[in-house]
C-alpha positions in Angstrom: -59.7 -25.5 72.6 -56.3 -25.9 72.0 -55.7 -23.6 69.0 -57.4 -21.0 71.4 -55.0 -21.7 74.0 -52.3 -21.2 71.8 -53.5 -17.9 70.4 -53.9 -16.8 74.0 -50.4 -17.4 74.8 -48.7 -16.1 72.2 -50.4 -13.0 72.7 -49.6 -12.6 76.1 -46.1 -13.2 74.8 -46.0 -10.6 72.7 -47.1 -8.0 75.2 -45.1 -8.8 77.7 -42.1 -8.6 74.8 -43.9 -4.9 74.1 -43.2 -4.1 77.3 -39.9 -5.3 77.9 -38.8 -3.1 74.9 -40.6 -0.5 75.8 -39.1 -0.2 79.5 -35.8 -0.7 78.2 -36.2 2.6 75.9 -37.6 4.6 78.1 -35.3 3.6 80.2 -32.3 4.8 78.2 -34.2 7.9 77.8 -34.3 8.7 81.9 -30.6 7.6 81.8 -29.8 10.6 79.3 -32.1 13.2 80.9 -30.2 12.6 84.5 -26.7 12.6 82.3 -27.8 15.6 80.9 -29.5 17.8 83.9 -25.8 16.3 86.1 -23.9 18.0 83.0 -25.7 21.6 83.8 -23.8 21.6 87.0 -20.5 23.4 86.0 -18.8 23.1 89.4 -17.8 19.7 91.0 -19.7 19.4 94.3 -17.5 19.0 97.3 -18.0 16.6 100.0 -16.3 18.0 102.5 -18.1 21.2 102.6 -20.8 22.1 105.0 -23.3 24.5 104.1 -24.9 25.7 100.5 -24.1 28.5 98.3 -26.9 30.8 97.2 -26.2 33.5 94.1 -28.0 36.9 94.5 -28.2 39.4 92.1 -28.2 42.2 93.9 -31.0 45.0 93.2 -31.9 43.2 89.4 -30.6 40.7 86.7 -32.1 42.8 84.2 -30.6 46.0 83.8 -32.8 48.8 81.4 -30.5 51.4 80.1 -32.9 53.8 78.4 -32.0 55.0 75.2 -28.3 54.3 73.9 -26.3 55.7 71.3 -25.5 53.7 67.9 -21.7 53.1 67.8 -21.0 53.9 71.6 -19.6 51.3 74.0 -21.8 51.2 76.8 -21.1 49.3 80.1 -23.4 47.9 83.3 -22.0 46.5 86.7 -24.3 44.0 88.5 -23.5 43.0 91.9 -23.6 39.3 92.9 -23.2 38.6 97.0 -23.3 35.3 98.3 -26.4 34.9 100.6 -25.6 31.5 101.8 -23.3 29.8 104.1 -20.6 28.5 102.3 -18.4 29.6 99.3 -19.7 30.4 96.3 -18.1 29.7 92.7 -18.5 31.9 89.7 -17.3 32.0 85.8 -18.2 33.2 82.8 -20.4 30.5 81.0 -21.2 32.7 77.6 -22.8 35.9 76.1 -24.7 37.0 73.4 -22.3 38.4 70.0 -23.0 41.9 71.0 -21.9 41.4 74.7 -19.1 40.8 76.9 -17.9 40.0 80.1 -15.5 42.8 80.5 -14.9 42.1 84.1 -15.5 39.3 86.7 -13.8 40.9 90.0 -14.0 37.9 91.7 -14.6 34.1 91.4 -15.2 33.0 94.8 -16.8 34.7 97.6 -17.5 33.7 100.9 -20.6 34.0 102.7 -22.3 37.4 102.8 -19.5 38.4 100.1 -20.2 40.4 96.9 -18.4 41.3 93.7 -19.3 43.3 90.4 -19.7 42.1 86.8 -19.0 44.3 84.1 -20.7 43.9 81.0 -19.8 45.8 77.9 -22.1 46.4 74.7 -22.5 48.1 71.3 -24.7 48.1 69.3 -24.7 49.0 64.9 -27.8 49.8 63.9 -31.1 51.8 65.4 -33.4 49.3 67.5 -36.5 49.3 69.1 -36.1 46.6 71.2 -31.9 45.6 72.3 -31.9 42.9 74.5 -28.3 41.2 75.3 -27.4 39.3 77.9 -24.0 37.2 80.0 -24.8 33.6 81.5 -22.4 32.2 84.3 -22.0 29.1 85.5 -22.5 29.5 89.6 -22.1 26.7 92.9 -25.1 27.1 93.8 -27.2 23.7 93.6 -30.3 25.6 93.0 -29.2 28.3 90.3 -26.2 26.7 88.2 -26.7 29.0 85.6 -27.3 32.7 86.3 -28.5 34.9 84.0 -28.0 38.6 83.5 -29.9 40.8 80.7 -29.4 44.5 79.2 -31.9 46.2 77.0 -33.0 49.5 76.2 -33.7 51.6 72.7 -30.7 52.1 70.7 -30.7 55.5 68.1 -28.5 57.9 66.7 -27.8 61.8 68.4 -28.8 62.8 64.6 -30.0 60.1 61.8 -30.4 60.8 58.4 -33.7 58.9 56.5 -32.7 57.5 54.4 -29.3 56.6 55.0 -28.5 56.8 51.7 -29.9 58.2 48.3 -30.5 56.1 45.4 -31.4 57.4 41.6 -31.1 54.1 39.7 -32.3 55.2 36.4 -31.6 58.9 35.0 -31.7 60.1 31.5 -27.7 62.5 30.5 -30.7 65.2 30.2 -32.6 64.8 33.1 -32.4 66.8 36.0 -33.7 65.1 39.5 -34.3 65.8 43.2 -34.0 63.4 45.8 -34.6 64.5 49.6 -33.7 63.3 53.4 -34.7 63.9 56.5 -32.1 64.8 59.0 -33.8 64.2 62.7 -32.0 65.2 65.8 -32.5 63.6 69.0 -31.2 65.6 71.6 -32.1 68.6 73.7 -29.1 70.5 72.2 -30.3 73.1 69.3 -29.2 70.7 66.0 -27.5 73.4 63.5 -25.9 72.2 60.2 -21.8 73.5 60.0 -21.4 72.8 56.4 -21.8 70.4 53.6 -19.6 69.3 51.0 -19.7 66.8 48.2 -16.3 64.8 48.3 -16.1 63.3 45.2 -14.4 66.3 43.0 -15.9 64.8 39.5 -18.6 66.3 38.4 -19.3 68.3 41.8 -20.5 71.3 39.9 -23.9 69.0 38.9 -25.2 68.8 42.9 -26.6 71.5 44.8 -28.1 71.1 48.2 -31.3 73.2 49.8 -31.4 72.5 53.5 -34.9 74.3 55.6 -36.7 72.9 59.1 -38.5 69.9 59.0 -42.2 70.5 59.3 -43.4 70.0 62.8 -46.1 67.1 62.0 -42.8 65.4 60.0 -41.5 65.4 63.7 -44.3 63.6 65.2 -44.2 60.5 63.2 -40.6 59.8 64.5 -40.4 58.5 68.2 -38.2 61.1 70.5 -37.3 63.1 67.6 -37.3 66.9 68.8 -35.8 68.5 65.6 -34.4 67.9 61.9 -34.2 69.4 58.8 -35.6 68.8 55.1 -32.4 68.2 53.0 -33.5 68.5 49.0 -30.6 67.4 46.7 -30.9 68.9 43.3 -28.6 67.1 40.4 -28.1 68.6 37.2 -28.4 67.1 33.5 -25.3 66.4 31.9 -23.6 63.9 34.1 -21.5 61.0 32.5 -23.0 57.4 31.3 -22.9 54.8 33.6 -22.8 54.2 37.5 -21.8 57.2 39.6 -21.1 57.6 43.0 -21.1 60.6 45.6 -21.0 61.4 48.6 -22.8 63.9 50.7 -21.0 64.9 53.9 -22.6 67.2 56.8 -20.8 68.8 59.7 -22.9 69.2 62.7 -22.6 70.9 66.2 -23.9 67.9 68.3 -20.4 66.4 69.5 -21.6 62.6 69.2 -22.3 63.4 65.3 -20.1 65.6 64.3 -20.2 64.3 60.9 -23.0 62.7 59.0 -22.3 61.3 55.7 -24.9 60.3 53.7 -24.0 58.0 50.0 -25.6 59.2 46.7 -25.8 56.2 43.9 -26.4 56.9 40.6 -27.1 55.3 37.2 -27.4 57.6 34.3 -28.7 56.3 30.6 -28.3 58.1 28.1 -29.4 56.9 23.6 -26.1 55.4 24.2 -25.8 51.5 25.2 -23.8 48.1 25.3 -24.4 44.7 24.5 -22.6 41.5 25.1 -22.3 39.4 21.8 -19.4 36.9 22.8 -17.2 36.1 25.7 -17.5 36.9 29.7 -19.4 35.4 32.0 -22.1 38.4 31.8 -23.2 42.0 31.3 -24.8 44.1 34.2 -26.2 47.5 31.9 -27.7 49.3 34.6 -24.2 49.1 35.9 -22.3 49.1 32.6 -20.1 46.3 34.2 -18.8 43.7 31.9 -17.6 40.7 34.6 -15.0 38.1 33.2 -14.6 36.4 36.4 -11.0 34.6 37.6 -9.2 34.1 34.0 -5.9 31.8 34.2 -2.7 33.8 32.7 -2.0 31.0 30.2 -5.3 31.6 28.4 -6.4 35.2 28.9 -9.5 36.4 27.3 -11.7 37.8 24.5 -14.9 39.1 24.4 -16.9 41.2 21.5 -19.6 43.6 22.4 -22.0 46.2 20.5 -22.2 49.6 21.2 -25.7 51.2 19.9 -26.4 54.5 19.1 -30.1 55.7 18.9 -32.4 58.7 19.4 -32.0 62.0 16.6 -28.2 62.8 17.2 -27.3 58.7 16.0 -26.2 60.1 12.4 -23.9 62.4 13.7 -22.6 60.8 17.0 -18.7 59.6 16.7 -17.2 56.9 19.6 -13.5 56.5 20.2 -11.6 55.4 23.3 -10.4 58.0 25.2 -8.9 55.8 28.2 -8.0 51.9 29.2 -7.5 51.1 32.5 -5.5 49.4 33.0 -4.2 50.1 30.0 -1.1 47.3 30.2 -3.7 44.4 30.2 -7.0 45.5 28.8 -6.7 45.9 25.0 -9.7 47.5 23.4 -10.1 48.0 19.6 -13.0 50.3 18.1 -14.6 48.7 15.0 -16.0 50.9 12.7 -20.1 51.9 12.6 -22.5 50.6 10.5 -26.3 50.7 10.6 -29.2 48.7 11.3 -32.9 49.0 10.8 -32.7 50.9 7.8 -31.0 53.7 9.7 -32.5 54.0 12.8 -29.7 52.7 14.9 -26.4 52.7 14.3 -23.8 49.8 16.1 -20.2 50.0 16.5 -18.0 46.3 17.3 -15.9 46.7 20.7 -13.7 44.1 21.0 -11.8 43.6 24.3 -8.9 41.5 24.3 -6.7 40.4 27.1 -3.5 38.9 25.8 -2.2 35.2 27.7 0.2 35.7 29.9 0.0 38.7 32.0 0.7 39.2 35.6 -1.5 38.1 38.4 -3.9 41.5 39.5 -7.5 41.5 40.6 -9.7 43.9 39.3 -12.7 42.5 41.1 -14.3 45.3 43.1 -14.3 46.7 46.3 -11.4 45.6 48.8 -10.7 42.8 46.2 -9.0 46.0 43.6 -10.9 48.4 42.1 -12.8 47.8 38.9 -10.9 48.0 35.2 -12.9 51.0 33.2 -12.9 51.9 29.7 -13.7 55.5 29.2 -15.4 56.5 25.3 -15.4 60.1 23.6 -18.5 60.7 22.2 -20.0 64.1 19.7 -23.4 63.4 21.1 -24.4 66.5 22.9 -26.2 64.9 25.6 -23.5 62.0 26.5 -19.9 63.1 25.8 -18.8 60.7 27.6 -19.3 56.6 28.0 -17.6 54.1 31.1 -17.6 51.0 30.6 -16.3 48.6 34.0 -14.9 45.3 33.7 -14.6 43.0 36.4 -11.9 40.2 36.6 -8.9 39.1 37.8 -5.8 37.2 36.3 -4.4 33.8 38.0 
């Protein structure tokens, strides 16, 4: 009887220890929830004020502005008024990355007073759905936070598709055709002024053929009215290696005057490279040789392999026509021997850069352009081989 006794009470100890532990956690938790619902209010509550506030969006909080341009500011005043009967306090709490508070007229308005918010957008890219939106922090007990929202369609007066033309992998004897479809959005008759290929090297190898889009090409764009079929043609013949051009449209529609649409290329030829020592890698669809960040005191060597294959191997000759830049990059031509019992024939390339040079950064885009080696070459289908090197000097 009493070892029952005792087994009672300790478990009627232990439950009311349960308990007590369990109230004083959930306790704490009610504590933070109060601390944090007190912390919404922005604005200190007076005292000595009679009366409450009340925030009114006049008309809407939500604000649909159709169909917006891509890289056009656009702007939306809501009204607030103050529907209560005493002051009511307004600031900016945050927005969204696209939007902005451009303009809070006023901060405090009495009872049955109003001001305007101006919020200012812009959106980058073509969007189905753009929603952005401005919080502020309000007096009013019952809305602390008031919320205002913008969305609408964002697209472009005239948009290319693609945006850009890619031919990653062409043969120096290959001709190819790429094509984009210019669609214009407006009610305004789209005509093309001219087109032009900036890049002046190797301009005579592009030809463009422009006609009307098909009507059922049309259909399958939403509020596209009219566009054209744009057919680039490139010629064979075009250096080895990455290229780059640039296809640029005029246009009569005065919010896309111009269009310009980038044309990558990568042309392969029985001409090719391989690493053998040295640099952090080789990109050959690029040709780009990367060396990364090299410390003056050292400088760098690397040894590569240029193959030659394909019918005109025998009688194919390599030499460096250009360095650049030439006052760091030091590049020696080996001379050719064969492999495979004559079916491909390899030169050595060694590329030297000589301890202590100057600090330059040949990196790549807004780092400094790349460092290019240009080759000579007899064969009649690539006279001529780029090789890029990426690094820089510490």
């Amino acid at each position: 009887m009493k070892t029952l006794l005792v087994i009672i009470f300790a478990g009627l100890l232990g439950l009311a220890i349960g308990v007590g532990q369990s109230l004083s956690e959930f306790w704490g938790v009610r504590e933070n929830f109060a601390t944090r619902e007190a912390s919404e209010a922005h604005f200190a509550t007076d005292p000595t004020q009679s009366g409450t506030p009340k925030a009114v969006v006049v008309g809407s909080a939500d604000f649909d502005f159709g169909v917006g341009e891509r890289n056009t500011p656009q702007q939306h005043e809501f009204e607030i008024r103050n529907d209560g009967n005493a002051p009511l306090k307004i600031d900016v709490a945050h927005t969204t990355c696209k939007c902005t508070v451009a303009d809070l007229a006023k901060q405090e308005l009495a009872p049955g007073e109003s001001t305007k918010v101006r919020l200012e957008w812009e959106a980058k890219g073509y969007l189905d759905e753009f929603t952005q939106s401005a919080e502020l922090h309000t007096s009013d007990p019952a809305q602390p936070i008031l919320r205002l929202t913008i969305h609408g369609r964002i697209i472009q007066t005239v948009r290319p598709e693609p945006e850009e033309i890619q031919l990653p992998s062409l043969s120096v004897n290959e001709d190819a055709t790429a094509t984009v479809k210019l669609y214009g959005f407006t009610d305004q008759p789209l005509k093309i002024l001219e087109h032009t290929f900036d890049n002046p090297d190797q301009r005579d190898h592009y030809r463009l053929d422009i006609a009307p889009l098909a009507p059922e090409d049309l259909t399958k764009v939403a509020d596209a009215k009219q566009g054209y079929l744009l057919t680039l043609h490139v010629k064979s013949g075009l250096p080895v290696g990455p290229l780059t051009q640039t296809l640029r449209l005029k246009t009569n529609i005065p919010t896309a005057s111009t269009i310009e649409i980038p044309i990558h290329l990568t042309i392969s030829s029985d001409i090719s490279f391989i690493l053998a020592t040295g640099g952090r890698g080789f990109n050959p669809e690029k040709n780009l040789l990367a060396l990364g960040k090299l410390q003056s005191a050292k400088g760098a060597k690397v040894k590569m392999y240029i193959f030659v294959k394909g019918p005109f191997r025998d009688e194919t000759k390599i030499e460096v026509e250009s360095v650049e830049p030439e006052n760091v990059l030091q590049v020696k031509l080996g001379e050719r021997d064969t492999l495979g019992d004559g079916a491909l024939v390899r030169y050595l390339l060694e590329i030297d850069i000589p301890p202590g040079q100057s600090p330059i950064n040949r990196q790549g885009g807004e780092q400094g352009k790349l460092g290019k080696i240009v080759f000579r070459t007899t064969h009649p289908e690539a006279k001529e081989v780029r090789l890029f090197v990426q690094f820089a000097i510490e």
